[in-house]
C-alpha positions as CSV (number, residue, x, y, z in Angstrom):
1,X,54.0,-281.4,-105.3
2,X,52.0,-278.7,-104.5
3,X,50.9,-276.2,-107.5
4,X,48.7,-273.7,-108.9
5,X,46.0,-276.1,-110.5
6,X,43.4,-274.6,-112.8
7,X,39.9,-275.8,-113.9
8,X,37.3,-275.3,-116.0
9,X,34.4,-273.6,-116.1
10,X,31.3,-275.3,-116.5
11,X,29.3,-272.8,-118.7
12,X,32.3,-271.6,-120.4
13,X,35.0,-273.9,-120.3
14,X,37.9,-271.1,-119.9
15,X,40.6,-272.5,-117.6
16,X,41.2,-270.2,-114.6
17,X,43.0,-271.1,-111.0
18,X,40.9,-271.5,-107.7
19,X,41.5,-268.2,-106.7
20,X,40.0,-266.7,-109.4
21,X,37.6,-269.6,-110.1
22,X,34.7,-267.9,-108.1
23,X,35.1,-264.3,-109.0
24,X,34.5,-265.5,-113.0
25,X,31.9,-267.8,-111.8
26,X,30.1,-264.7,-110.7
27,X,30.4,-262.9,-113.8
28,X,30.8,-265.5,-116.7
29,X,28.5,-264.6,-119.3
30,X,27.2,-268.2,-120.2
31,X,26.4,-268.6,-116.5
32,X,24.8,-265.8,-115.9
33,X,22.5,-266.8,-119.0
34,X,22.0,-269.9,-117.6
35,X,20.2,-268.9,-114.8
36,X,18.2,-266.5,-116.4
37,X,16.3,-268.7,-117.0
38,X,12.7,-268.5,-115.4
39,X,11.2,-271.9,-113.3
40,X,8.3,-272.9,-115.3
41,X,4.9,-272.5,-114.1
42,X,4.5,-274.9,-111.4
43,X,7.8,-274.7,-110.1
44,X,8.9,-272.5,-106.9
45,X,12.4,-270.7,-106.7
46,X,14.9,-272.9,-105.2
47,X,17.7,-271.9,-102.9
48,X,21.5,-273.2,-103.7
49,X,25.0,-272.4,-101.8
50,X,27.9,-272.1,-104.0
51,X,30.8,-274.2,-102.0
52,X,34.3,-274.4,-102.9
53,X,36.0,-277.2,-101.6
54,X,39.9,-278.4,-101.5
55,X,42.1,-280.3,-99.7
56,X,43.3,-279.0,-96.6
57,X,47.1,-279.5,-96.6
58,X,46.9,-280.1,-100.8
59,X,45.4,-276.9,-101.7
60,X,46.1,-278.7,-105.8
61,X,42.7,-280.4,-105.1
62,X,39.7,-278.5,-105.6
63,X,36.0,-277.8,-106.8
64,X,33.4,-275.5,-107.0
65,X,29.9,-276.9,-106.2
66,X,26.1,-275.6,-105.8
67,X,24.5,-277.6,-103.6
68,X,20.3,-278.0,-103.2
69,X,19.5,-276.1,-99.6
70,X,17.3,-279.1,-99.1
71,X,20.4,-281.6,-99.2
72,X,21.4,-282.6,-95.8
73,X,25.2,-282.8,-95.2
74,X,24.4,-286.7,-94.9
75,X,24.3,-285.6,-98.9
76,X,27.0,-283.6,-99.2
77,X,29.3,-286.6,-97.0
78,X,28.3,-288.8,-99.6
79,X,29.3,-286.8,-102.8
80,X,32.5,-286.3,-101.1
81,X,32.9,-289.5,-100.9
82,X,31.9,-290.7,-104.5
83,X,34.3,-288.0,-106.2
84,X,37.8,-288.1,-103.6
85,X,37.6,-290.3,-100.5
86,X,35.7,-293.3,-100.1
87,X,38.0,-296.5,-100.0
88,X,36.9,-298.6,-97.1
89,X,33.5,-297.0,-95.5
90,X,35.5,-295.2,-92.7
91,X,33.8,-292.9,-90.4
92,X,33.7,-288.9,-91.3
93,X,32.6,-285.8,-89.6
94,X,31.8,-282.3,-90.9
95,X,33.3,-279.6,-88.1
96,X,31.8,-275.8,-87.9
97,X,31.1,-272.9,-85.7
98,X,31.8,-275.2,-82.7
99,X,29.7,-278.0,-83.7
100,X,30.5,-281.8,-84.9
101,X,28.3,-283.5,-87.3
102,X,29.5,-287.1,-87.5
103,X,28.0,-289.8,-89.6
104,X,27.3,-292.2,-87.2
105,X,23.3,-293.4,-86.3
106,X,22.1,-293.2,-82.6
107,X,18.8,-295.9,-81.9
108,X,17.0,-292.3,-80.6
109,X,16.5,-291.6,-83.7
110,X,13.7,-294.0,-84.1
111,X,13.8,-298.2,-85.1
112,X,15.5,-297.0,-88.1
113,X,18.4,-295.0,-86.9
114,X,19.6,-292.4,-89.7
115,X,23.3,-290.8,-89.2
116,X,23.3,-287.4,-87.4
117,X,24.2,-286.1,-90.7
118,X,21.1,-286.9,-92.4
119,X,18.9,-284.8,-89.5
120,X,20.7,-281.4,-90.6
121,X,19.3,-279.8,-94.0
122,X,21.8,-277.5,-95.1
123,X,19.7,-274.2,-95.5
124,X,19.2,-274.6,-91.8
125,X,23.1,-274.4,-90.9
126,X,24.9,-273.0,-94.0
127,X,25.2,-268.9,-94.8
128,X,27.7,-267.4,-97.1
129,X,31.0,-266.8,-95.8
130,X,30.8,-269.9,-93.1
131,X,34.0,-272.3,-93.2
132,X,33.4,-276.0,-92.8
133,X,35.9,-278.4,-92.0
134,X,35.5,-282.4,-93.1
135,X,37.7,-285.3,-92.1
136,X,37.1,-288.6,-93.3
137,X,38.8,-291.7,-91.6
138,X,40.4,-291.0,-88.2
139,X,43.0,-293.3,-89.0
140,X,44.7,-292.6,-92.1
141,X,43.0,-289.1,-92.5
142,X,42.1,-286.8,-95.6
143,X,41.3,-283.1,-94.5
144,X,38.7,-281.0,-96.6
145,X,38.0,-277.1,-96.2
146,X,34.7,-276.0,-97.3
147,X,34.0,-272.5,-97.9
148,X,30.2,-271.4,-98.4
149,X,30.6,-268.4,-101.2
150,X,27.3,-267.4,-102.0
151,X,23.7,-268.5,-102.0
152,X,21.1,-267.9,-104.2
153,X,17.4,-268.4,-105.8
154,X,16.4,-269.6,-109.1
155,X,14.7,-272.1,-110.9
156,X,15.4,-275.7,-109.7
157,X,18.9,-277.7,-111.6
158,X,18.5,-281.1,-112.9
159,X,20.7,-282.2,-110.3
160,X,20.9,-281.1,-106.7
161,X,24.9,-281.0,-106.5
162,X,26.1,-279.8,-109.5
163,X,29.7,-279.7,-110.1
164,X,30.6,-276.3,-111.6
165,X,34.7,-276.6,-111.9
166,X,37.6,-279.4,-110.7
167,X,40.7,-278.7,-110.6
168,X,42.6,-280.7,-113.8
169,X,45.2,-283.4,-112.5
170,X,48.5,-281.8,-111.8
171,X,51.2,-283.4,-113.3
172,X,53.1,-285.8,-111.5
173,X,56.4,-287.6,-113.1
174,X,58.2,-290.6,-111.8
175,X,60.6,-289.7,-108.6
176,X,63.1,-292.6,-110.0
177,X,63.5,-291.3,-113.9
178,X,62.2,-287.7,-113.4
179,X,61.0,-287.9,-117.0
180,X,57.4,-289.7,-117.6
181,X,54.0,-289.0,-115.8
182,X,54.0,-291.4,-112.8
183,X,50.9,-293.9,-112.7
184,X,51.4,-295.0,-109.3
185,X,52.2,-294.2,-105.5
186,X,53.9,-296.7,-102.7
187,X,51.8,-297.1,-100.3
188,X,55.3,-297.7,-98.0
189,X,57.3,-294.8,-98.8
190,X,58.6,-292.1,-96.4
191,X,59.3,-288.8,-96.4
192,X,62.7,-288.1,-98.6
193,X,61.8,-291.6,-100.3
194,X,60.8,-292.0,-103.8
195,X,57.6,-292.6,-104.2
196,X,56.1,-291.9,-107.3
197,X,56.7,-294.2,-110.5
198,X,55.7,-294.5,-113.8
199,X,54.9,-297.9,-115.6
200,X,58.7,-298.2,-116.7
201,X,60.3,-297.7,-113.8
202,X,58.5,-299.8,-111.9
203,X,59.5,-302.4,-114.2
204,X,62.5,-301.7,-113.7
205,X,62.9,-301.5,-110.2
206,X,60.6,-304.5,-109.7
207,X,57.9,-303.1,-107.9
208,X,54.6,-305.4,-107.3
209,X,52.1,-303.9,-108.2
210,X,50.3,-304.6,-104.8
211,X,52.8,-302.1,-103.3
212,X,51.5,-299.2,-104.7
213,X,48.4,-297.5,-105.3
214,X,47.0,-295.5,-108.5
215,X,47.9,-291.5,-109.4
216,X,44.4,-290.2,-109.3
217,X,42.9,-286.9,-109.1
218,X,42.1,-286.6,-105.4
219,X,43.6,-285.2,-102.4
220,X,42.8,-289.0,-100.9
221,X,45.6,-290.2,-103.2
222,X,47.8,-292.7,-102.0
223,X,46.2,-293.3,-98.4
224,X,44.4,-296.6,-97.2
225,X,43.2,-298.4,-100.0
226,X,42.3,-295.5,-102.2
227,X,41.6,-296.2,-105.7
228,X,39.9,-293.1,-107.1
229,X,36.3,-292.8,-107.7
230,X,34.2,-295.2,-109.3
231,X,31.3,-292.0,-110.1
232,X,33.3,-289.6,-111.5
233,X,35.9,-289.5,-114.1
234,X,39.2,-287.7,-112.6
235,X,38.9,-285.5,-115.6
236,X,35.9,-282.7,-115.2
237,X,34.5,-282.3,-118.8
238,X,32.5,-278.4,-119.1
239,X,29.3,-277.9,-121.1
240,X,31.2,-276.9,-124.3
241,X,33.1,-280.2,-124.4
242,X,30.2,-282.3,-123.7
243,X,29.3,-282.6,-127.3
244,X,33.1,-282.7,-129.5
């Protein structure tokens, strides 16, 4: 299934592939203009990574972020979870330059025990150019590659991760009638099987609808008891659409 997915851009809303996602975030004109912007009076600069993020072994799923370098990756677990992976409050670990940061709590952290994620603030650990590696559930696993691109100053967003591309769904039809967009995954197909159906074909082939799972736009798709998010749409919308 694997393909070249595009996204678009925030600011703009052109359409351009992951590879070439970051080089026009660093030039697009309505960006740039955007953080031209100067802090107002009372406010101090405030530092932000740029982080592209994608699925490991489904390189179709992926986002550009800019993250708060006061968010701890406790924050950044969670926002992973919210847009592809949480189905069932499994464990998850972020993984880089030969450490492990898991989200579990340890009791020395005081009578309220926080996870081990939510000690680390990321301008402490991230720099630009660092890879991160993220699992979440060590059963049934998802794999996420995070690349730190850049980091930089400005006035303070409205949000502290804000979502600057996602790749659009690819297009996935039905294995069985190789026509219409599939709507749903078995969750007990194997390799070679078909596994992807569409509303009619599952009609036809009189499929519960307990056996399968939703299509969604996530590299968590089809695994455990994923659903797709319940935050975000699967759909990113840009600036310029916001208002049609």
């Amino acid at each position: 299934m694997a393909e070249r997915t595009k996204g678009k851009c925030k600011y703009c809303g052109k359409p351009f592939t992951s590879s070439y996602m970051g080089k026009h975030l660093a030039s697009c004109n309505a960006r740039m203009h955007h953080l031209e912007v100067p802090p107002e009076p009372d406010q101090a600069l405030q530092g932000y990574f740029l982080i592209k993020v994608f699925g490991t072994y489904n390189k179709e799923y992926w986002m550009y972020i800019e993250v708060d370098e006061d968010q701890t990756l406790g924050d950044l677990d969670q926002f992973l979870r919210d847009i592809w992976v949480e189905c069932c409050g499994h464990l998850s670990e972020f993984s880089f330059l030969g450490m492990r940061f898991p989200n579990v709590a340890f009791e020395s952290f005081g009578d309220d025990p926080e996870s081990v994620m939510d000690n680390v603030r990321l301008g402490d650990v991230l720099r630009p150019n660092l890879q991160m590696h993220y699992e979440y559930d060590f059963g049934t696993t998802t794999y996420l590659t995070l690349l730190v691109e850049n980091y930089r100053k400005g006035a303070p967003e409205e949000e502290p991760i804000t979502i600057l591309s996602r790749n659009i769904s690819p297009k996935i039809l039905c294995d069985h009638c190789n026509k219409e967009e599939a709507t749903a995954v078995s969750v007990y197909a194997v390799p070679g099987d078909e596994c992807f159906f569409c509303d009619a074909c599952m009609e036809e082939l009189g499929i519960d609808e307990e056996e399968t799972l939703p299509v969604c736009n996530s590299p968590r798709m089809g695994m455990c008891g994923y659903c797709g998010s319940d935050v975000y749409p699967d759909e990113f919308v840009p600036d310029t659409e916001l208002d049609e």
